[in-house]
PATOR-235733 format. One record per residue (C-alpha): residue in three letters; residue number from 1; x, y, z. Coordinates in steps of 0.5 Angstrom, whole numbers, plus 2048, in hexadecimal, padded with zeros to 3 digits. Example, Ala and Ser with C-alpha at 12.3 -4.5 7.8 and 13.67 -1.06 7.14 Angstrom:
<sites>
<site><r>ALA</r><k>1</k><X>819</X><Y>7F7</Y><Z>810</Z></site>
<site><r>SER</r><k>2</k><X>81B</X><Y>7FE</Y><Z>80E</Z></site>
</sites>
This chain:
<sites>
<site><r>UNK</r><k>1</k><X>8E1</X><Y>8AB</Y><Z>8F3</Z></site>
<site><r>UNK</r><k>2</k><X>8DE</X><Y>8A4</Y><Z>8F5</Z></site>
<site><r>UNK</r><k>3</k><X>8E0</X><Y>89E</Y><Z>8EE</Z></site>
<site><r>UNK</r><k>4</k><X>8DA</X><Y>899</Y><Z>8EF</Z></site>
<site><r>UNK</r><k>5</k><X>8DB</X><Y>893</Y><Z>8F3</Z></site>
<site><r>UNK</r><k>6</k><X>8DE</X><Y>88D</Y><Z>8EF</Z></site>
<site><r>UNK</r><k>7</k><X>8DB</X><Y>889</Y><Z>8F3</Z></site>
<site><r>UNK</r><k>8</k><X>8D6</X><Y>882</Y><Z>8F1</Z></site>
<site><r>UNK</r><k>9</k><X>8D0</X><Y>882</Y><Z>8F3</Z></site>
<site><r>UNK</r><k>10</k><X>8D1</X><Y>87C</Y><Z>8F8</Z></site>
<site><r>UNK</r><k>11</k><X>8D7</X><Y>880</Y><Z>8FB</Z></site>
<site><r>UNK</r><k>12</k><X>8D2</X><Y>887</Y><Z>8FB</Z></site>
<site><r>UNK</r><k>13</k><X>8CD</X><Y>882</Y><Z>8FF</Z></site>
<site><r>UNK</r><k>14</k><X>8D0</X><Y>87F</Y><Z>904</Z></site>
<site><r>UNK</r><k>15</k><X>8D4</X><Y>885</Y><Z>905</Z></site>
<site><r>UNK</r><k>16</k><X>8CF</X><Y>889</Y><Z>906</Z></site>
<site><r>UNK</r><k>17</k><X>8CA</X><Y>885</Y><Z>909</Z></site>
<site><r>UNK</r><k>18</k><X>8C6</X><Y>889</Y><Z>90F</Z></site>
<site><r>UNK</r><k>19</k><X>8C0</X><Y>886</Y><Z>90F</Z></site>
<site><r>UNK</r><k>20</k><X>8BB</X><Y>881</Y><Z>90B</Z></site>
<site><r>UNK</r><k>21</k><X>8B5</X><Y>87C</Y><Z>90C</Z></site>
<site><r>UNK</r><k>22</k><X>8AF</X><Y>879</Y><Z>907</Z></site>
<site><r>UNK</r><k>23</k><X>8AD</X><Y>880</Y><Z>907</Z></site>
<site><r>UNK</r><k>24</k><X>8B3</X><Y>885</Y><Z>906</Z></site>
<site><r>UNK</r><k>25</k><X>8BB</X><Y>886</Y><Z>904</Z></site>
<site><r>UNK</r><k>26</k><X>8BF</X><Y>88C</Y><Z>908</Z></site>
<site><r>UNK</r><k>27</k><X>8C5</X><Y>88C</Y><Z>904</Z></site>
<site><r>UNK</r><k>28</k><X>8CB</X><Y>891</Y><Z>907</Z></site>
<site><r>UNK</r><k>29</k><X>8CC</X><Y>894</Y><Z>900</Z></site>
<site><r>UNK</r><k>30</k><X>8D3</X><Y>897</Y><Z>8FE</Z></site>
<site><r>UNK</r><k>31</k><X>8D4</X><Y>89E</Y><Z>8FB</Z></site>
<site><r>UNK</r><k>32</k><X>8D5</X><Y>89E</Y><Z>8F4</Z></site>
<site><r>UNK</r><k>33</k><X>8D0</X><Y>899</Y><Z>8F1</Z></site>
<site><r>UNK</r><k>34</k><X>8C9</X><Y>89B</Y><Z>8F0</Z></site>
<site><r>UNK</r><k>35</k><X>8C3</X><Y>897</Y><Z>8F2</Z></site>
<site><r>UNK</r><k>36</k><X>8BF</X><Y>897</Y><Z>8EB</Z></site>
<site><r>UNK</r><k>37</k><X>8BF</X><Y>89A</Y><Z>8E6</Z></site>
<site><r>UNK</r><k>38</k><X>8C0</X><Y>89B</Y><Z>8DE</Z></site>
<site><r>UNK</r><k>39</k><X>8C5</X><Y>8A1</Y><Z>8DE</Z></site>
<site><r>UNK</r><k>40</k><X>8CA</X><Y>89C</Y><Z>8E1</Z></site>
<site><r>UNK</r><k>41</k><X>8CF</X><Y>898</Y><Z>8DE</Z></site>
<site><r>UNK</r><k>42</k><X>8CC</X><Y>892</Y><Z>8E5</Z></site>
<site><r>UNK</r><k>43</k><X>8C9</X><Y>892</Y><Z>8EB</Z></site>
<site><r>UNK</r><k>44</k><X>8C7</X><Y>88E</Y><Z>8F1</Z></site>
<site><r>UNK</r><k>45</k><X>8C1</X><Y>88B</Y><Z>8EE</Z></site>
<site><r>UNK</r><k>46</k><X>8C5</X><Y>889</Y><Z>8E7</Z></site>
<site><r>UNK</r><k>47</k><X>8CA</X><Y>886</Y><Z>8EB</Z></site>
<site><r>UNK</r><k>48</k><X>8C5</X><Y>882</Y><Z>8F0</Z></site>
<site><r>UNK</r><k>49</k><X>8C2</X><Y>87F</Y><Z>8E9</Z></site>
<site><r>UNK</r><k>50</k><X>8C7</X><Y>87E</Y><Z>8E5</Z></site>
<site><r>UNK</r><k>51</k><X>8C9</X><Y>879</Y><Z>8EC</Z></site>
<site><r>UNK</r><k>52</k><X>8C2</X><Y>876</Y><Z>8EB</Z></site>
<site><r>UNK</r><k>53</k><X>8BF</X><Y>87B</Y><Z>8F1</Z></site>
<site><r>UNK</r><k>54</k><X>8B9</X><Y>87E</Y><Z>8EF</Z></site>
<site><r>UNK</r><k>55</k><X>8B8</X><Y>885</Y><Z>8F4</Z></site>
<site><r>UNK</r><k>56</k><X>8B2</X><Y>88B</Y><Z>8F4</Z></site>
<site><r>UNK</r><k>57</k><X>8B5</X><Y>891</Y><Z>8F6</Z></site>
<site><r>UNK</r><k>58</k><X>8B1</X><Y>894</Y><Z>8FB</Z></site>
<site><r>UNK</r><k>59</k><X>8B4</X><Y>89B</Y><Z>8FB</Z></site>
<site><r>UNK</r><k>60</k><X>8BB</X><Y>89E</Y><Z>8F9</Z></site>
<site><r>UNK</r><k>61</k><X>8C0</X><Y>8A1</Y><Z>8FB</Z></site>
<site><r>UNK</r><k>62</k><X>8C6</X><Y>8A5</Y><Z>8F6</Z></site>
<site><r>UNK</r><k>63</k><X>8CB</X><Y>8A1</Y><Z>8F3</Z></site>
<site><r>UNK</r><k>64</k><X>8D0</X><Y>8A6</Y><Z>8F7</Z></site>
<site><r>UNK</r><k>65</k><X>8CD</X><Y>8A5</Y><Z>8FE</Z></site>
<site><r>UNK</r><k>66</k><X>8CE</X><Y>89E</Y><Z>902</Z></site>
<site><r>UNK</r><k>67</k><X>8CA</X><Y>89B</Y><Z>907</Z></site>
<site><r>UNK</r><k>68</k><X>8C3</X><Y>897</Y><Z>908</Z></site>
<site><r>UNK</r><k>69</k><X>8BF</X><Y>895</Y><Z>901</Z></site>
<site><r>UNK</r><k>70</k><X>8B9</X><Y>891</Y><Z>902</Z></site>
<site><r>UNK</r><k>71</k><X>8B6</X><Y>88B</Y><Z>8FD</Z></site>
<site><r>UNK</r><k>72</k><X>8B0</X><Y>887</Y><Z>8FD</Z></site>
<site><r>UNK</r><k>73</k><X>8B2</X><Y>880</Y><Z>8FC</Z></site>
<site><r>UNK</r><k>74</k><X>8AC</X><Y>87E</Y><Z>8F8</Z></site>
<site><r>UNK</r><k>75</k><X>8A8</X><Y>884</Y><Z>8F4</Z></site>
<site><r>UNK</r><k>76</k><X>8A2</X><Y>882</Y><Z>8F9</Z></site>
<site><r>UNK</r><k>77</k><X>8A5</X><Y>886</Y><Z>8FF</Z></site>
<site><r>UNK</r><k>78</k><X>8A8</X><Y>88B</Y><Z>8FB</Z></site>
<site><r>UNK</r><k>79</k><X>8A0</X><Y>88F</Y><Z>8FB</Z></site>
<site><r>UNK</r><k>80</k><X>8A0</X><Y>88F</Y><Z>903</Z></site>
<site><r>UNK</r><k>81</k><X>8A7</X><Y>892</Y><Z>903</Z></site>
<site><r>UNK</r><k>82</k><X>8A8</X><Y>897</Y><Z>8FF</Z></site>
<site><r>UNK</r><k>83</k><X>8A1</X><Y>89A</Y><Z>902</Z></site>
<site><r>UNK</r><k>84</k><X>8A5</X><Y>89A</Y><Z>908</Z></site>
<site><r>UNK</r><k>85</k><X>8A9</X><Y>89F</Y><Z>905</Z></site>
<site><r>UNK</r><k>86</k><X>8A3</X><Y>8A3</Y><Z>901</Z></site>
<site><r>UNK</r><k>87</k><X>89F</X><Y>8A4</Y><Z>907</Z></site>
<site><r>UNK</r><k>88</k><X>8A6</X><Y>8A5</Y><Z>90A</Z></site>
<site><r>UNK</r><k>89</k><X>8A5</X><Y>8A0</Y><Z>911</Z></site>
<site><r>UNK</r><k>90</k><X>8AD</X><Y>89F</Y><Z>910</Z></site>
<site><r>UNK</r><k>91</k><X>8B2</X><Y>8A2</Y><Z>915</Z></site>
<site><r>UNK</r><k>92</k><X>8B7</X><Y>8A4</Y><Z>911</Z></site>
<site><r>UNK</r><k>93</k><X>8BE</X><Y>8A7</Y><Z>913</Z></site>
<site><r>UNK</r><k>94</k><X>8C4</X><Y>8A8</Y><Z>90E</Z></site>
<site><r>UNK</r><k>95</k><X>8CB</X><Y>8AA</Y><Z>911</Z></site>
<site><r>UNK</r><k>96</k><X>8CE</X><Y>8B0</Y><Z>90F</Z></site>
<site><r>UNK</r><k>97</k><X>8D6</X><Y>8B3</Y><Z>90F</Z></site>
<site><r>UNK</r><k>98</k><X>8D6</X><Y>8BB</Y><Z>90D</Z></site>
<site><r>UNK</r><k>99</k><X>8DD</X><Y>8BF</Y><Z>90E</Z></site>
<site><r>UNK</r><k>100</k><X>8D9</X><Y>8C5</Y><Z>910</Z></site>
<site><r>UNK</r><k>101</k><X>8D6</X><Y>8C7</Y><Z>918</Z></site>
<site><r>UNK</r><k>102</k><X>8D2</X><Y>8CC</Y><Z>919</Z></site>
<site><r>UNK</r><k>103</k><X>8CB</X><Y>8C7</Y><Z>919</Z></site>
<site><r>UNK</r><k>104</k><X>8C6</X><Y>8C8</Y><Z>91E</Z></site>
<site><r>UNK</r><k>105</k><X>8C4</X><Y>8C1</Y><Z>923</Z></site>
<site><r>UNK</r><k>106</k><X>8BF</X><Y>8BF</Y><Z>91F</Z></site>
<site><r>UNK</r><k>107</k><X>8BB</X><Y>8C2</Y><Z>919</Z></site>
<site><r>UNK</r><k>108</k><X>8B6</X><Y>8C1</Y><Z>913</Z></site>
<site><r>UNK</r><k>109</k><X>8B7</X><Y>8C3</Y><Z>90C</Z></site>
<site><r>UNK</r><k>110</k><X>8B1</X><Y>8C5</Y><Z>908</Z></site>
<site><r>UNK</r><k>111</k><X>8B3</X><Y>8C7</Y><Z>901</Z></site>
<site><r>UNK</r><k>112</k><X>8AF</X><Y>8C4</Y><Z>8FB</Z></site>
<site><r>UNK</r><k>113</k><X>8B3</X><Y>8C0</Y><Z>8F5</Z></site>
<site><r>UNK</r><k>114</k><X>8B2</X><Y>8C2</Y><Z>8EE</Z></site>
<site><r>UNK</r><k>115</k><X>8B8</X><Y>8BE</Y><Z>8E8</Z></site>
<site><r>UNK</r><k>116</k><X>8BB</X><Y>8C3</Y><Z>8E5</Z></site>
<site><r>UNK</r><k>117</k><X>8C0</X><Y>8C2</Y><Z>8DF</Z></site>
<site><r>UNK</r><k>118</k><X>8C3</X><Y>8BB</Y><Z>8DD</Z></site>
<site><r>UNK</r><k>119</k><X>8BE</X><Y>8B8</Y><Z>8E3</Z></site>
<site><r>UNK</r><k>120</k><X>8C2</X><Y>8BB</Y><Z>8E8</Z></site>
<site><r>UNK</r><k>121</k><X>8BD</X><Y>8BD</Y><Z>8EF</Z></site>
<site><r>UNK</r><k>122</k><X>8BE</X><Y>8C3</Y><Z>8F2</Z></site>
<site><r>UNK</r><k>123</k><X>8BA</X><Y>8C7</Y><Z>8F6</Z></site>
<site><r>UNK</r><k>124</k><X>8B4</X><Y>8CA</Y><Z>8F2</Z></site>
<site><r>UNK</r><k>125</k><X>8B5</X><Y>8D0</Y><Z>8F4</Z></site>
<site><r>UNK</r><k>126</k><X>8BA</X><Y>8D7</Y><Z>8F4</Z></site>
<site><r>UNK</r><k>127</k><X>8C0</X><Y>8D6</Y><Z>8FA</Z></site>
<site><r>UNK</r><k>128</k><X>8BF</X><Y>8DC</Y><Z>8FD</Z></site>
<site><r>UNK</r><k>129</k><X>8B7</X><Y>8DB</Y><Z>8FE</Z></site>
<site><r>UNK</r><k>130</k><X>8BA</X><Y>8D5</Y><Z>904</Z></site>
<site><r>UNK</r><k>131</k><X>8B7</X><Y>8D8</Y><Z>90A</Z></site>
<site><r>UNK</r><k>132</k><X>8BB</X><Y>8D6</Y><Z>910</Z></site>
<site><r>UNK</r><k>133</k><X>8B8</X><Y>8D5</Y><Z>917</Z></site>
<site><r>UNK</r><k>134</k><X>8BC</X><Y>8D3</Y><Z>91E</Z></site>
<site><r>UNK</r><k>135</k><X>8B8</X><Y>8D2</Y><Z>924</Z></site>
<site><r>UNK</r><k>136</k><X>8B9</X><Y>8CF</Y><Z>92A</Z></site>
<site><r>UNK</r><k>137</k><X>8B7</X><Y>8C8</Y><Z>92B</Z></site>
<site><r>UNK</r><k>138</k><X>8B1</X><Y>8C5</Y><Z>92F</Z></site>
<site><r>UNK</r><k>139</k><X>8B5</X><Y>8C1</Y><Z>934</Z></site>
<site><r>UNK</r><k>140</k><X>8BB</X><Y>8C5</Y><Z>934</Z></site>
<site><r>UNK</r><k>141</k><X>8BF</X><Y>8CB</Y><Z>932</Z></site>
<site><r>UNK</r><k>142</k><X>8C2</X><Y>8C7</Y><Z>92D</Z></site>
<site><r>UNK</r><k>143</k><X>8C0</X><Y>8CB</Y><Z>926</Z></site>
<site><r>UNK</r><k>144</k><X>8BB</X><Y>8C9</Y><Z>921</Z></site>
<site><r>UNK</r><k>145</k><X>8BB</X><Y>8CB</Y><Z>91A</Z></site>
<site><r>UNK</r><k>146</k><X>8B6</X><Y>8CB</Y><Z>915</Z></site>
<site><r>UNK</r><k>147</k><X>8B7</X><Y>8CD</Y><Z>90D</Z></site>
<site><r>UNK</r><k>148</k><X>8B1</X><Y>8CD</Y><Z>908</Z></site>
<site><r>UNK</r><k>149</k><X>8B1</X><Y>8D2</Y><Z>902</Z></site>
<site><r>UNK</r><k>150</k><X>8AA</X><Y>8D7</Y><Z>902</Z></site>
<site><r>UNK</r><k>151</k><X>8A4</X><Y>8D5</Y><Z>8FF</Z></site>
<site><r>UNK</r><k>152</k><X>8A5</X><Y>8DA</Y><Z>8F9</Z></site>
<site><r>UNK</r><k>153</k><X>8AC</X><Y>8D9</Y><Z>8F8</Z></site>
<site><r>UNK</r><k>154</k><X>8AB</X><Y>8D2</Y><Z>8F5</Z></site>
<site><r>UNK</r><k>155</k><X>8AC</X><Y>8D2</Y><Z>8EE</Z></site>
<site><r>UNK</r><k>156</k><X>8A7</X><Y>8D1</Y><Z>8EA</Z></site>
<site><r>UNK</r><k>157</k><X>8A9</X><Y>8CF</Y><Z>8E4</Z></site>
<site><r>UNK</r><k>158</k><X>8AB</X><Y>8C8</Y><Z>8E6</Z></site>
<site><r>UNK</r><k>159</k><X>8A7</X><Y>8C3</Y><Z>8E9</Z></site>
<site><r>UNK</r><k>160</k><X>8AA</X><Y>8C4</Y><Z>8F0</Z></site>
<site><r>UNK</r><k>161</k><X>8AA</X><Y>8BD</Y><Z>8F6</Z></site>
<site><r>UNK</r><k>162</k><X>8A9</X><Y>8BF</Y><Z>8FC</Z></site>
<site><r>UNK</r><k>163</k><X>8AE</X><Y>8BC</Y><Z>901</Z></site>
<site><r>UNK</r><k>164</k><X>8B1</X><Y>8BC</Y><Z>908</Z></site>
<site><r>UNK</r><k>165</k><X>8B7</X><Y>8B9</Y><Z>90B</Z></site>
<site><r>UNK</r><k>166</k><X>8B9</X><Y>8B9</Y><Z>913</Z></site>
<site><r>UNK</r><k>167</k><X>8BF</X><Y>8B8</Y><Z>916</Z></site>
<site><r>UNK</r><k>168</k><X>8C2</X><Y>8B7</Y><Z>91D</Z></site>
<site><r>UNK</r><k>169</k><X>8C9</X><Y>8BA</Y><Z>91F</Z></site>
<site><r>UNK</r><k>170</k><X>8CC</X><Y>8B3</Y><Z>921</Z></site>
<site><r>UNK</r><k>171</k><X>8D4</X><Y>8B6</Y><Z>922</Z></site>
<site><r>UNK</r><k>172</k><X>8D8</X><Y>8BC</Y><Z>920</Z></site>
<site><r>UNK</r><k>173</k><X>8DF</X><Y>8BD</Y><Z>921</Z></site>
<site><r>UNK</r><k>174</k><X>8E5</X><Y>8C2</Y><Z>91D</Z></site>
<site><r>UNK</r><k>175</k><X>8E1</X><Y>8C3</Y><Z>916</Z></site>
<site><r>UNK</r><k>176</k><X>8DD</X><Y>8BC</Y><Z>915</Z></site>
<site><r>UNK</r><k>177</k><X>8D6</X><Y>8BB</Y><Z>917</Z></site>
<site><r>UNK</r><k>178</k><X>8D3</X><Y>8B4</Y><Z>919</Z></site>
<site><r>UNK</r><k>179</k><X>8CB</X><Y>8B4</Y><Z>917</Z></site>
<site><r>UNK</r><k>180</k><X>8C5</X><Y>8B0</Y><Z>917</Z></site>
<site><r>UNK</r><k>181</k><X>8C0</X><Y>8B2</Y><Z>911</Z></site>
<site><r>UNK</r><k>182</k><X>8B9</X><Y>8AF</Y><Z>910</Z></site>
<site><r>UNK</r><k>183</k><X>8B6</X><Y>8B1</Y><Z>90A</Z></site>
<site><r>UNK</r><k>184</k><X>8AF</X><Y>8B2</Y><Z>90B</Z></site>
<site><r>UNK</r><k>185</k><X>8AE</X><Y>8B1</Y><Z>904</Z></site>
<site><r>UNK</r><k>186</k><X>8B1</X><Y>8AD</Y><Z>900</Z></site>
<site><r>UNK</r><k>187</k><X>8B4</X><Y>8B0</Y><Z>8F9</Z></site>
<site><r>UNK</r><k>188</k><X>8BA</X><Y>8AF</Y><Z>8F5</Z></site>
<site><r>UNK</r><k>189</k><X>8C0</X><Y>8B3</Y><Z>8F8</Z></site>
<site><r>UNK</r><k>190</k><X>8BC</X><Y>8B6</Y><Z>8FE</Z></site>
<site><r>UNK</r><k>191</k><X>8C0</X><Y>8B6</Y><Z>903</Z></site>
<site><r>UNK</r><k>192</k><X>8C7</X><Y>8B7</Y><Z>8FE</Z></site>
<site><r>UNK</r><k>193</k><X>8C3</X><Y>8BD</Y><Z>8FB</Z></site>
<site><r>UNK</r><k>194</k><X>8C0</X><Y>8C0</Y><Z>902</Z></site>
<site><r>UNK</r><k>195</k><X>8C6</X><Y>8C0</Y><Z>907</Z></site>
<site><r>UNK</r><k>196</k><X>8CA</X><Y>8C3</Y><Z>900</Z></site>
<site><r>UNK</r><k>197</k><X>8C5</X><Y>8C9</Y><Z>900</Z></site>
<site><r>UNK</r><k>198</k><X>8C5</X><Y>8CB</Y><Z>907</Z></site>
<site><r>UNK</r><k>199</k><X>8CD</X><Y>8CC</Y><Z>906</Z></site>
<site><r>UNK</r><k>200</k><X>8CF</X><Y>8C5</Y><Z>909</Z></site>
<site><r>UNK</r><k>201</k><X>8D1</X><Y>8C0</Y><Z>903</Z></site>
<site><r>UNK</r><k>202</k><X>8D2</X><Y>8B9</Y><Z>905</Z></site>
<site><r>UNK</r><k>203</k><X>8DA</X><Y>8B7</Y><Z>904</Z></site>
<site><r>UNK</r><k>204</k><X>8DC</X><Y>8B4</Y><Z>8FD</Z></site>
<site><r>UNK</r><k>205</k><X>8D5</X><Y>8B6</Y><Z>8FA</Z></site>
<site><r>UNK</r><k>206</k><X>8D6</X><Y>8B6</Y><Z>8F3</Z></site>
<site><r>UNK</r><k>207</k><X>8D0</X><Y>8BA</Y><Z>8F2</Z></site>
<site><r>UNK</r><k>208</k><X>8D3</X><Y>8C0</Y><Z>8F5</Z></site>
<site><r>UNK</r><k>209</k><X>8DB</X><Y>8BE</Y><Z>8F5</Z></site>
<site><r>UNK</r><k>210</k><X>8DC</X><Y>8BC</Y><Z>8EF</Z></site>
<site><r>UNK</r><k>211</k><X>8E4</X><Y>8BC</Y><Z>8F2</Z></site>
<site><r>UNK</r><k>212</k><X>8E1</X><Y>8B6</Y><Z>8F6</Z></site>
<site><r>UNK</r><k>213</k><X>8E7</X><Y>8B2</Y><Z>8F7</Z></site>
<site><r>UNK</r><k>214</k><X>8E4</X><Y>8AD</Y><Z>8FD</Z></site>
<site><r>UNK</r><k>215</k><X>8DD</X><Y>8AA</Y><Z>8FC</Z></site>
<site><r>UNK</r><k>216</k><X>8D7</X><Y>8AC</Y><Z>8FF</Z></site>
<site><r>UNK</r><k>217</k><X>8D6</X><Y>8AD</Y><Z>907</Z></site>
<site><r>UNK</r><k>218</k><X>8CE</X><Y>8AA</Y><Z>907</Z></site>
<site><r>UNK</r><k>219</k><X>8CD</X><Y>8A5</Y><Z>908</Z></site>
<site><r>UNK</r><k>220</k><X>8C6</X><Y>8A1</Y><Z>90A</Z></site>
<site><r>UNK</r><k>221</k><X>8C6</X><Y>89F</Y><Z>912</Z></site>
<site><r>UNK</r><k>222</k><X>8BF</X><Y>89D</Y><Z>915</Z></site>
<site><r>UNK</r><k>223</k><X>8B9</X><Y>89A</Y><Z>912</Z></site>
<site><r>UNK</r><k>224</k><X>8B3</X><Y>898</Y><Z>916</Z></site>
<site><r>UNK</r><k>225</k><X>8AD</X><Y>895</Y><Z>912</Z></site>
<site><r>UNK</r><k>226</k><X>8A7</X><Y>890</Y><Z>914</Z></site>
<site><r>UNK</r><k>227</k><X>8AA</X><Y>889</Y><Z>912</Z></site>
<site><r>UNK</r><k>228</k><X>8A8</X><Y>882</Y><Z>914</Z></site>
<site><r>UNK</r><k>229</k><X>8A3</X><Y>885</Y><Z>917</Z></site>
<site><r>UNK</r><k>230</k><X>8A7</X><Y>889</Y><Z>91C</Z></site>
<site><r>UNK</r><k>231</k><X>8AA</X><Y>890</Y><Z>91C</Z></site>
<site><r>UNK</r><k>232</k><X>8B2</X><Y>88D</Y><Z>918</Z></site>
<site><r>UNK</r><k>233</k><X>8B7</X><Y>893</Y><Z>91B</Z></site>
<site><r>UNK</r><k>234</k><X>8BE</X><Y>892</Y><Z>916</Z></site>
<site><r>UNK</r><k>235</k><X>8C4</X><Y>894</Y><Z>917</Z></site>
<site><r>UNK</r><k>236</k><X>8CA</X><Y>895</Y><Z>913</Z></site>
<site><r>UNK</r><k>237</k><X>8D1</X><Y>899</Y><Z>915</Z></site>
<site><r>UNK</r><k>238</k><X>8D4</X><Y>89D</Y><Z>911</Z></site>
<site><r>UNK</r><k>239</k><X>8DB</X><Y>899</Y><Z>90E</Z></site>
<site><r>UNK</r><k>240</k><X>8E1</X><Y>89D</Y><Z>90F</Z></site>
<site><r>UNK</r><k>241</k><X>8E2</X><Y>8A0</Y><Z>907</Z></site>
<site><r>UNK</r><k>242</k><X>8DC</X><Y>8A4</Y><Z>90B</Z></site>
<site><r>UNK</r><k>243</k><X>8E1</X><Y>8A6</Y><Z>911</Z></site>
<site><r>UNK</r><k>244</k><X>8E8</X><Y>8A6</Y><Z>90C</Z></site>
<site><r>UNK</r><k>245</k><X>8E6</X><Y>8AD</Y><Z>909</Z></site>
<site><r>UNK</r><k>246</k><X>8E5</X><Y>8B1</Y><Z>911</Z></site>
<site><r>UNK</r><k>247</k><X>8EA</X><Y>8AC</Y><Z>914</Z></site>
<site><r>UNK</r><k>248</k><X>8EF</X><Y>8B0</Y><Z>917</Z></site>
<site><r>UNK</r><k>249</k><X>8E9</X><Y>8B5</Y><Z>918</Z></site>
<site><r>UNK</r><k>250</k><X>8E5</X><Y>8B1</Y><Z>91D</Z></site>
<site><r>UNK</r><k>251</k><X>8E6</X><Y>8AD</Y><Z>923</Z></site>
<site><r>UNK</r><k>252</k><X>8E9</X><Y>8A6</Y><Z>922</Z></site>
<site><r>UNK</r><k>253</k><X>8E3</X><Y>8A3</Y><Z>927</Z></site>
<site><r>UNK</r><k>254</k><X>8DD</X><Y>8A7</Y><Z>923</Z></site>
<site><r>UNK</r><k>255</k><X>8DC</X><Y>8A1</Y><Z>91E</Z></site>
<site><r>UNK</r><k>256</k><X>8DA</X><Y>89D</Y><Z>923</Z></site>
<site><r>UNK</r><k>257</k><X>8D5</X><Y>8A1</Y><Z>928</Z></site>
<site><r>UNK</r><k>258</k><X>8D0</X><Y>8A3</Y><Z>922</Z></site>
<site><r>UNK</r><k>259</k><X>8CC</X><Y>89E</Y><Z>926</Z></site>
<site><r>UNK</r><k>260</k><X>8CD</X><Y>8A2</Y><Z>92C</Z></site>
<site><r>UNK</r><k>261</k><X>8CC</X><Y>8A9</Y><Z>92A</Z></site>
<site><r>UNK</r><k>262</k><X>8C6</X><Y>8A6</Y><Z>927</Z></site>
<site><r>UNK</r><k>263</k><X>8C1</X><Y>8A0</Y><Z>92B</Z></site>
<site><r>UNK</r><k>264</k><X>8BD</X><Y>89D</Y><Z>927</Z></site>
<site><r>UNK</r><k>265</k><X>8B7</X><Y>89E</Y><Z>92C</Z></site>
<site><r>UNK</r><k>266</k><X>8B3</X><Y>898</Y><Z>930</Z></site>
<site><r>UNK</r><k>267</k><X>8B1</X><Y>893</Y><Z>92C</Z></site>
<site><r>UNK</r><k>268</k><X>8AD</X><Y>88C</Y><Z>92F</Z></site>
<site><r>UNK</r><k>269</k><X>8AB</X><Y>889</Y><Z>928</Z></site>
<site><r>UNK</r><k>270</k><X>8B2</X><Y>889</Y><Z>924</Z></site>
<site><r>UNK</r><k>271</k><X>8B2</X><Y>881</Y><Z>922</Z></site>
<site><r>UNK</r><k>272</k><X>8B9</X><Y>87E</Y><Z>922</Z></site>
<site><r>UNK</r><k>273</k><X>8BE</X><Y>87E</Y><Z>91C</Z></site>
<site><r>UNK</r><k>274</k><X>8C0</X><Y>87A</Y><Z>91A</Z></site>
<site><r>UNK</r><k>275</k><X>8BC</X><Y>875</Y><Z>91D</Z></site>
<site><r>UNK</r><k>276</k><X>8C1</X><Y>870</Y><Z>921</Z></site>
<site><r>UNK</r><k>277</k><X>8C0</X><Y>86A</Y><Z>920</Z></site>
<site><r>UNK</r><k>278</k><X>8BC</X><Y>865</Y><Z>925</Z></site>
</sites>
């Protein structure tokens, strides 16, 4: 298990720092520390404004996972950001390491959401109602999976959200799997809650591992959002307590060709950051 970060603030930020102007920060977030909230003993916001920086955060992402955070700067900008999200315009990719195989190319994961017990999410439906579909895909013969629950089988008795996730099989090898996970929709745990309950955990979950001994393999990759009046495409690689789980398990060249398994598309309007100087 991952011991929150000891860091300062003004070591986390620089550090961390992927992106920033007037508008936003993108901040490359350690595992083991959350971004807000009142069941912590600190966070990144706490940090930043005991450091005399105030910052608004536009979404979040688990104490347990690293990765892309975004702030507004100034609450001013914090609306447009954050509807960014809500209207869901916001490309986002999460990497994912499992010690499982067997996942198709791609897939879609629609299982509704319910919190159960002691505000854990789980899936609000019985395990064994999960309807499993492979096809072949569109462009090639590479399968394609597909999971949801019928309609009448969602449970009734909770208020239930409904959710989707894809994914994208970017390497496998041995029994570890490489994914890149978008959550459609954006709910607490949805990508940690929906790969577990297709039979394909994340590695070091403590959710479902409570053996967990390494942190947990997700971690928030790529953003693209509208900022600065041009679409902003962010970036942050996985650091290497990401890789030192699965080290003797992957190839050595894997960390650094993420870039090339999966191109960002063509861009023309990406302004340059940071700025150099005239």
């Amino acid at each position: 298990m991952t011991n929150t970060p000891t860091l300062s603030w003004p070591e986390l930020r620089a550090g961390g720092l992927v992106f920033e102007d007037d508008e936003m920060l993108a901040l490359d977030k350690p595992a083991g520390i959350s971004v807000m909230g009142e069941r912590h003993d600190t966070d990144l916001v706490r940090l930043a404004a005991a450091a005399g920086e105030e910052l608004f955060p536009v979404h979040r992402i688990d104490k347990a996972t690293s990765g892309l955070v975004l702030f507004a700067r100034e609450l001013r900008y914090h609306g447009d950001l954050t509807r960014q999200f809500q209207r869901r315009t916001v490309d986002k990719g999460y990497l994912v390491l499992t010690r499982t195989r067997g996942l198709p190319a791609a897939g879609t994961v629609e299982l509704p959401l319910s919190v159960g017990r002691k505000n854990r999410v789980r899936i609000a439906a019985n395990r064994g109602d999960i309807v499993t579909r492979v096809t072949a895909g569109a462009d090639s013969a590479d399968p394609v999976g597909h999971w949801s629950v019928p309609a009448g089988a969602v449970f009734g008795h909770v208020r239930s959200y409904p959710s989707v996730t894809t994914f994208r099989r970017l390497w496998e090898g041995g029994d570890v799997t490489l994914l890149l996970a978008t959550p459609v929709s954006g709910r607490r745990h949805q990508i940690r809650v929906h790969l577990a309950w297709i039979g394909h955990p994340i590695e070091g979950d403590p959710l479902f591992d409570r053996a967990a001994t390494s942190r947990t393999l997700l971690h928030s990759w790529r953003l693209a959002l509208d900022s600065g009046g041009a679409r902003r495409r962010l970036e942050a690689q996985p650091g290497s307590d990401f890789w030192a789980p699965v080290r003797d398990l992957v190839p050595p060249e894997l960390p650094g060709t993420l870039s090339e398994l999966l191109p960002w598309p063509e861009q023309v309007d990406q302004p340059e950051w940071p700025p150099q100087a005239d």
